[in-house]
N, C-alpha and C positions, 0 to 999 in steps of 0.2 A: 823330709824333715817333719818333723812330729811337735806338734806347739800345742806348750800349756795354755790352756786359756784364765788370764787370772786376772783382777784387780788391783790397779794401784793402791787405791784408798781404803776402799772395804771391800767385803766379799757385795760379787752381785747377786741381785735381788729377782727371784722369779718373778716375773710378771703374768699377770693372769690373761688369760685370754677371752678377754671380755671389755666391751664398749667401756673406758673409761670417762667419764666427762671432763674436759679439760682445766675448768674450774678447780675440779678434786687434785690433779695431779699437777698441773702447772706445767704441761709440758704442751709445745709448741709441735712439736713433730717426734713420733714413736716407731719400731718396726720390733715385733714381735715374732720371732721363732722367723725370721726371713730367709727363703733358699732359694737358689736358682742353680737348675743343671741343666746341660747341654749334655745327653745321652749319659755316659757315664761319667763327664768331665763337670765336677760343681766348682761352681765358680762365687756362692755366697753361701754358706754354711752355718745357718741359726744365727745369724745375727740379731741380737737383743740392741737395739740404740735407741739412745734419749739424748733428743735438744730442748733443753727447757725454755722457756719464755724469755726473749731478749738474752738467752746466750750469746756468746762469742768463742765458738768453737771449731776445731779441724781437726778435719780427718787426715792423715797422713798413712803411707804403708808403701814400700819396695816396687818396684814396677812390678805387672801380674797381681800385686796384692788383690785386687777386685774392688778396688775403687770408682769407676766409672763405670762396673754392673753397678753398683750400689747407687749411684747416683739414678742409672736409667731406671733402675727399679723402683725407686724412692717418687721418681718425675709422668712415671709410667709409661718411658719410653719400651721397659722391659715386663714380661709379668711374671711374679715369682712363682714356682712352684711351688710352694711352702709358705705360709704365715702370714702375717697380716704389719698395711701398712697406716697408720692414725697420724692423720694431721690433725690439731686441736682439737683430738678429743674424738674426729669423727674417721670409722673405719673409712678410708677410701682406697684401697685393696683394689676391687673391681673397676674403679672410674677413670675415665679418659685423661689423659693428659689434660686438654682442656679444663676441661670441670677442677684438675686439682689445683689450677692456677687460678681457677674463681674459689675454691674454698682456701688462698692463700699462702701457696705455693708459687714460688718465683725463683730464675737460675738464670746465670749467664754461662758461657759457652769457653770451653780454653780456646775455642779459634771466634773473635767476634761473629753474631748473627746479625745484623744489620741490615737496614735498605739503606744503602750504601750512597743511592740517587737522592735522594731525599733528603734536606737539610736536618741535622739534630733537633729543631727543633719539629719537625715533622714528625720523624721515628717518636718522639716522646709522648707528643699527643694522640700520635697512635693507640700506643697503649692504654693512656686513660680513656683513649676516648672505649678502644673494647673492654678493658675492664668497666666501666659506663655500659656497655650494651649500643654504643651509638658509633661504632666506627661505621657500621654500614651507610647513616646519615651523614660522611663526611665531602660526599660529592657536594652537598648543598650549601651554600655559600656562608662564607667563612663565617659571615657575621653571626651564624646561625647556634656557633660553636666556641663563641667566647666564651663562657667559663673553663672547658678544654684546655683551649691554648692560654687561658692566664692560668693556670694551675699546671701547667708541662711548662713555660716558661719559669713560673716560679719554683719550680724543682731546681730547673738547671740553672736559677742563681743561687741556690742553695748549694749547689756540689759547684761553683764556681765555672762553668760554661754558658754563661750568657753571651759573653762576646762570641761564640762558638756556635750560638743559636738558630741562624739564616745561614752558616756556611753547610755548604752537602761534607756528609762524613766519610766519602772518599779524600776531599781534601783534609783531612786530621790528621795531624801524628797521631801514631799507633798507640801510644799511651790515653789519647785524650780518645780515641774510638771504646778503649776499651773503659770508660769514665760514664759514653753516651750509653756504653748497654748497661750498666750498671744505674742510671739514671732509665733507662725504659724498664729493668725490672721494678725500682722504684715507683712508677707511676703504675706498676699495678696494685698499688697498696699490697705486699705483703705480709703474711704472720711469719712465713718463712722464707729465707735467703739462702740458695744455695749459689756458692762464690765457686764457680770450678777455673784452678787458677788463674785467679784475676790479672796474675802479674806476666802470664806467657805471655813471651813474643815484643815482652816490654824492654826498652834501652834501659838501663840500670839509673841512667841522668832523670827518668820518667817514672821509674817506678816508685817515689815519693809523692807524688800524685796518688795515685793507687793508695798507697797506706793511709795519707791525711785524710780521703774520702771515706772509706773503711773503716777508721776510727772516728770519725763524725756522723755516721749513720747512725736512725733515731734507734734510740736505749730500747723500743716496745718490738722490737721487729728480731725476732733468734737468727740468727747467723751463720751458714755453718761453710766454713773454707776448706777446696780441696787443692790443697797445694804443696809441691815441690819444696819449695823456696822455703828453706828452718828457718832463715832471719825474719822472715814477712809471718811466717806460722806462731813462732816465738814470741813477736813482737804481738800479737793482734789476739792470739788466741787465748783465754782462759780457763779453758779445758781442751785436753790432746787426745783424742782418739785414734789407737795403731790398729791397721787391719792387717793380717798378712794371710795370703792364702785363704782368700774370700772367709778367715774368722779375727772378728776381735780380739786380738792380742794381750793390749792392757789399755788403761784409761785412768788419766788424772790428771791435775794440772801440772804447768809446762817442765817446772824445774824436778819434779818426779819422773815424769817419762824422760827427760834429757837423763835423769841419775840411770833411770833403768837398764840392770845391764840384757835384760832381752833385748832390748829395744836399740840397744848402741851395740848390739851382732848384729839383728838383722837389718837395720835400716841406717845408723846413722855412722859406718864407715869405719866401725872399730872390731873388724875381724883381723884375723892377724895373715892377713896376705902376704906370703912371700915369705913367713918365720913360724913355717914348722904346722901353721893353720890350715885346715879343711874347709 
């Protein structure tokens, strides 16, 4: 199948290939001319993408669309062969996973990543405490690491798991586990939020948990959800971005891409199965 690559709103805009300051542009996370192939099989194909600053955005696109290269690419779980990828402002293309979660990068997982033994409020202060630089000091006794654990506590009365704080997160429903990662990506102070379905694996009775937290996350932190789920995408997102076939498709806000009739062939179920349709 052969896809036009086109704009919802306007035509897009080349972007130059050069250090933007993030100040100038206002964007939160960029990926410029991005590829990746596996021998002859490419799997992200010039992806141009912008999350601007406290966006609230998703990505959607058909299973194979190449959503989750895009992620690993973006996380640096993968390395592209082609283009460049800018987190506010700074190339960071070549740098470790690690490092791009110290210049403000943060994701949760579609299957929770969790220390599962360890009370939520452990897993939390965790994280502040390596974004701190001090997890390696957390053998040393507790008292040593109060600001830590009063600022991991007060996250998680903030997203509403305080009572949830001394229990280990084996014992959670799967709804409030997936509440705690979403609270340890939080305590690494992000600029950026990558949501990789937040809502798998959730009971549908739980997955209003999910949404109210989602929309209470602070307005400075850009967003960007990768998710199935059109009611939770619809609901949450204020700009749609379609991949299909590792290229961006179209892009714009939600009730545009719903009208789109690319967009309702290939993704959202209105091919004509069964009546005459290929």
């Amino acid at each position: 199948m052969t896809i036009e690559t086109r704009a919802v709103e306007t035509p897009a805009i080349e972007t130059p290939a050069i250090r933007t300051p993030a100040a100038a542009n206002g964007l939160a996370l960029e990926t410029r001319g991005l590829c990746k192939s596996f021998g002859a099989l490419t799997v992200a194909d010039q992806i141009n993408f912008r999350l601007e600053r406290g966006a609230r955005q998703a990505l959607i696109g058909p299973n194979g669309a190449g959503k989750t290269t895009f992620v690993e690419l973006v996380t640096g779980g993968l390395r592209p062969s082609a283009g460049q990828i800018v987190i506010d402002g700074a190339d960071v293309t070549d740098l470790p996973q690690a490092v791009r979660v110290k210049r403000g990068l943060a994701r949760t997982f579609q299957i929770t990543a969790l220390f599962r033994r360890l009370t939520t409020l452990e897993n939390v202060t965790l994280a502040i405490a390596e974004r701190d630089g001090v997890a390696g000091g957390l053998i040393r006794p507790a008292g040593r690491h109060n600001r830590v654990i009063e600022e991991a506590f007060a996250l998680l009365e903030t997203l509403g798991l305080a009572d949830d704080a001394l229990r280990p997160v084996s014992a959670l429903a799967y709804g409030r586990q997936r509440l705690v990662e979403i609270a340890v990506a939080l305590g690494l102070s992000p600029k950026v939020l990558l949501l990789d379905e937040p809502a798998a694996g959730v009971p549908s009775g739980e997955s209003g948990l999910i949404i109210e937290v989602i929309e209470r996350l602070p307005p400075d932190i850009a967003v960007l959800i990768i998710e199935h789920d059109m009611d939770l995408v619809f609901r949450l997102a204020r700009r749609i971005t379609v991949l299909v076939q590792g290229r961006i498709l179209v892009e714009g806000p939600p009730d545009a891409i719903a009208a789109d009739p690319q967009v309702r062939q290939v993704y959202l179920g209105e091919r004509e199965h069964g009546r005459g349709g290929r």
